[in-house]
C-alpha positions as CSV (number, residue, x, y, z in Angstrom):
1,X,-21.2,12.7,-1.7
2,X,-24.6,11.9,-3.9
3,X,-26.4,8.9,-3.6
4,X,-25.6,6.9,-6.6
5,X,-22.5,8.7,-7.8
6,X,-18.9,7.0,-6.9
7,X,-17.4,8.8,-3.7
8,X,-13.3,9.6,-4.0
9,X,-11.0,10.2,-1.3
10,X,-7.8,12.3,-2.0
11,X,-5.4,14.1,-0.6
12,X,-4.9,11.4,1.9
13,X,-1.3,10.8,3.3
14,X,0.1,9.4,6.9
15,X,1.8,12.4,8.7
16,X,2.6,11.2,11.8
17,X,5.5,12.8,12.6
18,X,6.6,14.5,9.1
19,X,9.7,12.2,8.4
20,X,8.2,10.0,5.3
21,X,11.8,8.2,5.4
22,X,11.1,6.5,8.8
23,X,10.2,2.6,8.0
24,X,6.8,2.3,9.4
25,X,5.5,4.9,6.5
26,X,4.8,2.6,4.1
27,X,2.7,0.3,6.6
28,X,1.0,3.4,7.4
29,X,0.0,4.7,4.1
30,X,-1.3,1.1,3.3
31,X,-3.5,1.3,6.5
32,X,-5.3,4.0,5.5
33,X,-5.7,2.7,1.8
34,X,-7.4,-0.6,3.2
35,X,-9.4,1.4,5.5
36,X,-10.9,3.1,2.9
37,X,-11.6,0.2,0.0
38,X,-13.0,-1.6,3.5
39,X,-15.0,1.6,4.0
40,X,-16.6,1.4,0.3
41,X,-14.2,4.4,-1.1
42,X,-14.3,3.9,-4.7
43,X,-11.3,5.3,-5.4
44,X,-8.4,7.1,-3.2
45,X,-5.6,9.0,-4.0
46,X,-2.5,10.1,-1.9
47,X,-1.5,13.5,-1.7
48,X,1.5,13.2,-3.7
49,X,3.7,10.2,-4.6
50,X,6.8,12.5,-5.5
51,X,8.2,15.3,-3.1
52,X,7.8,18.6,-4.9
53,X,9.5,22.0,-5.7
54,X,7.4,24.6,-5.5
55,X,7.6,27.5,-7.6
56,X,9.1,30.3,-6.4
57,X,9.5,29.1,-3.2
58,X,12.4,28.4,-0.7
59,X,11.0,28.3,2.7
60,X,11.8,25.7,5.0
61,X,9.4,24.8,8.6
62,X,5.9,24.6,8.2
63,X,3.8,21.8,6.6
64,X,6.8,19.8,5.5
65,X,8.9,22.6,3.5
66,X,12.6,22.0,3.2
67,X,14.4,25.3,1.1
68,X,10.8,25.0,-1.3
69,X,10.7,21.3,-1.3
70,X,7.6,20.2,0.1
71,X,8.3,16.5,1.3
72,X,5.2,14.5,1.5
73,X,6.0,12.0,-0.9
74,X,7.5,8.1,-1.2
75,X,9.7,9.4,-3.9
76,X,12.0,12.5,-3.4
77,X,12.4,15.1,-5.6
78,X,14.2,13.8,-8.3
79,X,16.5,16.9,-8.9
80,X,17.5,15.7,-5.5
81,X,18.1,12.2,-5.5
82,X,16.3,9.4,-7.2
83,X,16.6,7.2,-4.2
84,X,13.5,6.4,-3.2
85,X,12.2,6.1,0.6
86,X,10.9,2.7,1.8
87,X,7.2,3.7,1.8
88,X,7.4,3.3,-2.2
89,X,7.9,-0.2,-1.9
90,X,4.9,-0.5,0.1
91,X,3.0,1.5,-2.2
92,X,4.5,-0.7,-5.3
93,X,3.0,-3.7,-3.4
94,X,-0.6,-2.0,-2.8
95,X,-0.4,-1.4,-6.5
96,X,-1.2,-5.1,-6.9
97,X,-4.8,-4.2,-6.3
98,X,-5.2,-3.2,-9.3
99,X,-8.2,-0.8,-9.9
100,X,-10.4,0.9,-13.0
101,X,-14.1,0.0,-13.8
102,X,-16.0,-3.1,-12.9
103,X,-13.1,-4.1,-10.0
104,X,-15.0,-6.3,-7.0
105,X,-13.5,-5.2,-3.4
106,X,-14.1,-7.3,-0.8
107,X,-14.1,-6.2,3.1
108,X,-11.2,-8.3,4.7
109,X,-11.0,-9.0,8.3
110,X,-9.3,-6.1,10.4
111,X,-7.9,-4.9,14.3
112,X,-6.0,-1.9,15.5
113,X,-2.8,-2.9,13.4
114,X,-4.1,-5.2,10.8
115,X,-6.3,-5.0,7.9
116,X,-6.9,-7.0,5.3
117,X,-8.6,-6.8,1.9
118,X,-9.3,-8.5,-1.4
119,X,-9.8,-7.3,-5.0
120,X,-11.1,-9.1,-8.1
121,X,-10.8,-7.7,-11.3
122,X,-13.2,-8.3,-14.5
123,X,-10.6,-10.2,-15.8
124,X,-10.4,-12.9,-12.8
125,X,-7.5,-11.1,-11.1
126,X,-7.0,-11.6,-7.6
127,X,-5.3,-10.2,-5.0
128,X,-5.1,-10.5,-1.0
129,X,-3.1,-7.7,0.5
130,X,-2.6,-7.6,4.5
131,X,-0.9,-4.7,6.1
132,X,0.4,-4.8,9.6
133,X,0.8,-1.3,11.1
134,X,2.0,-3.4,14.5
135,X,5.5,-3.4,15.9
136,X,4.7,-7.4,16.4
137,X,4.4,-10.1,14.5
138,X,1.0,-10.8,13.6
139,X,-0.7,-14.3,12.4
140,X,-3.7,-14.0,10.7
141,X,-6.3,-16.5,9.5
142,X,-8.7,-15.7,6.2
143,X,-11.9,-17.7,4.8
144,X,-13.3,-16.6,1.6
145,X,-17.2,-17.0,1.2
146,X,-16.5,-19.1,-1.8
147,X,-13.6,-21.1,-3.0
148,X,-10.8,-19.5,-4.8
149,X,-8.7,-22.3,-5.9
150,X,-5.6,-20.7,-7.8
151,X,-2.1,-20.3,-7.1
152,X,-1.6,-17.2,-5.3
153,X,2.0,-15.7,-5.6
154,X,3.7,-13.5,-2.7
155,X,4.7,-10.3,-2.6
156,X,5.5,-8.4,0.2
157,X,7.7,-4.8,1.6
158,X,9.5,-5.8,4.7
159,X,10.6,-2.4,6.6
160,X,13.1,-4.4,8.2
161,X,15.3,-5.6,5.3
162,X,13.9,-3.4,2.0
163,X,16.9,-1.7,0.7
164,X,16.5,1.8,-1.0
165,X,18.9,2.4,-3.8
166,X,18.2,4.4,-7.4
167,X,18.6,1.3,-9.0
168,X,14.9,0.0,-8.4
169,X,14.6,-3.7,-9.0
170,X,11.3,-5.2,-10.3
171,X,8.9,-6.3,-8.2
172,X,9.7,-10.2,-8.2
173,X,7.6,-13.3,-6.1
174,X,8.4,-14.6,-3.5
175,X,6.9,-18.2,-4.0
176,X,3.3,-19.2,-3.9
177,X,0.7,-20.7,-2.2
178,X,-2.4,-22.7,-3.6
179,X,-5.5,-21.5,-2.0
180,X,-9.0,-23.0,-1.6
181,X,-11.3,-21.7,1.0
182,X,-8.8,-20.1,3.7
183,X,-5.7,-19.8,4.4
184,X,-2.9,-18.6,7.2
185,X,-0.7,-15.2,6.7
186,X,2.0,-14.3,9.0
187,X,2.8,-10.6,9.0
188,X,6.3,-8.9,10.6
189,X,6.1,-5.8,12.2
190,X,5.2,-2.9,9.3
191,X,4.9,-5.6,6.8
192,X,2.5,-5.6,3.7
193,X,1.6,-8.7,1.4
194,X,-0.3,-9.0,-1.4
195,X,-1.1,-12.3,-2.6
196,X,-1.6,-12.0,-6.2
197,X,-2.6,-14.2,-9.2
198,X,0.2,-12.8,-11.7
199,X,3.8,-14.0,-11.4
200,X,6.4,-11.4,-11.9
């Protein structure tokens, strides 16, 4: 890290316990992108979005290998299936914060299972995202330092009801909220919103 020069984070991943199937990945691998933007990372990259082959390779055991496959992505191998797991549709949703040059990050509010965060791009776009690594329900309240007044519209991953099949739907709103100075997000267990001035 120089003073001065943007600082990256990569290779990052959530790898709790290996299986990135399990429904709580996606919350996970959103907590630790939050955490980061909070932190003042410019940019962060996970380790791998795809599970890969690797070449001349068919071990199985040790750092996530299965027959050469190593499985540390939200996508599997696509000579394998093109099903993805549920974390990609957490990851689709923290793809609403956008990113590139001149993009404003603002530190959100956070606890042990919740974080929050907001983005602005050059362009006016804004998005709220809230992640809640928790296996409650969480309510939490926001205040911006300044009034945004603009329709925000919801979009959110739901461990409990997302349903992974090849045939990957685009991301759609799930209605809107106008908001001025604050307002109130309730988050299930594993959830992750982004509030987002785009409608899909």
């Amino acid at each position: 890290y120089a003073n001065g020069k943007p600082f990256c984070f990569d290779e990052y991943d959530a790898l709790y316990d290996r299986d990135h199937s399990r429904p709580s990945h996606g919350a996970e691998v959103v907590t630790a992108a939050v955490a980061l933007m909070n932190a003042g990372v410019n940019c962060s990259l996970m380790w791998t979005l795809f599970d890969q082959q690797w070449p001349n390779n068919d071990t199985s055991g040790k750092d996530r290998f299965e027959n050469g496959i190593h499985k540390h992505g939200v996508m599997p191998y696509l000579n394998v299936s093109k099903t993805p797991y549920p974390s990609y549709f957490a990851r689709r949703v923290y793809s609403l914060v956008g990113g590139g040059e001149g993009v404003k990050v603002y530190e959100g509010e956070c606890d042990r299972f919740v974080k929050t965060t907001m983005t602005e791009s050059k362009d006016g776009v804004i998005t709220v995202l809230a992640v809640n690594q928790g296996d409650t329900s969480k309510t939490v309240s926001l205040e911006f330092e300044k009034s945004i007044n603009r329709e925000l519209y919801k979009y959110s991953y739901d461990p409990s009801t997302v349903k992974c099949d090849e045939n990957i739907l685009p991301l759609k709103n799930e209605g809107s909220v106008f908001v001025e100075e604050k307002f109130e997000i309730t988050l299930l267990p594993g959830e992750v919103v982004a509030y987002h001035t785009e409608k899909f």
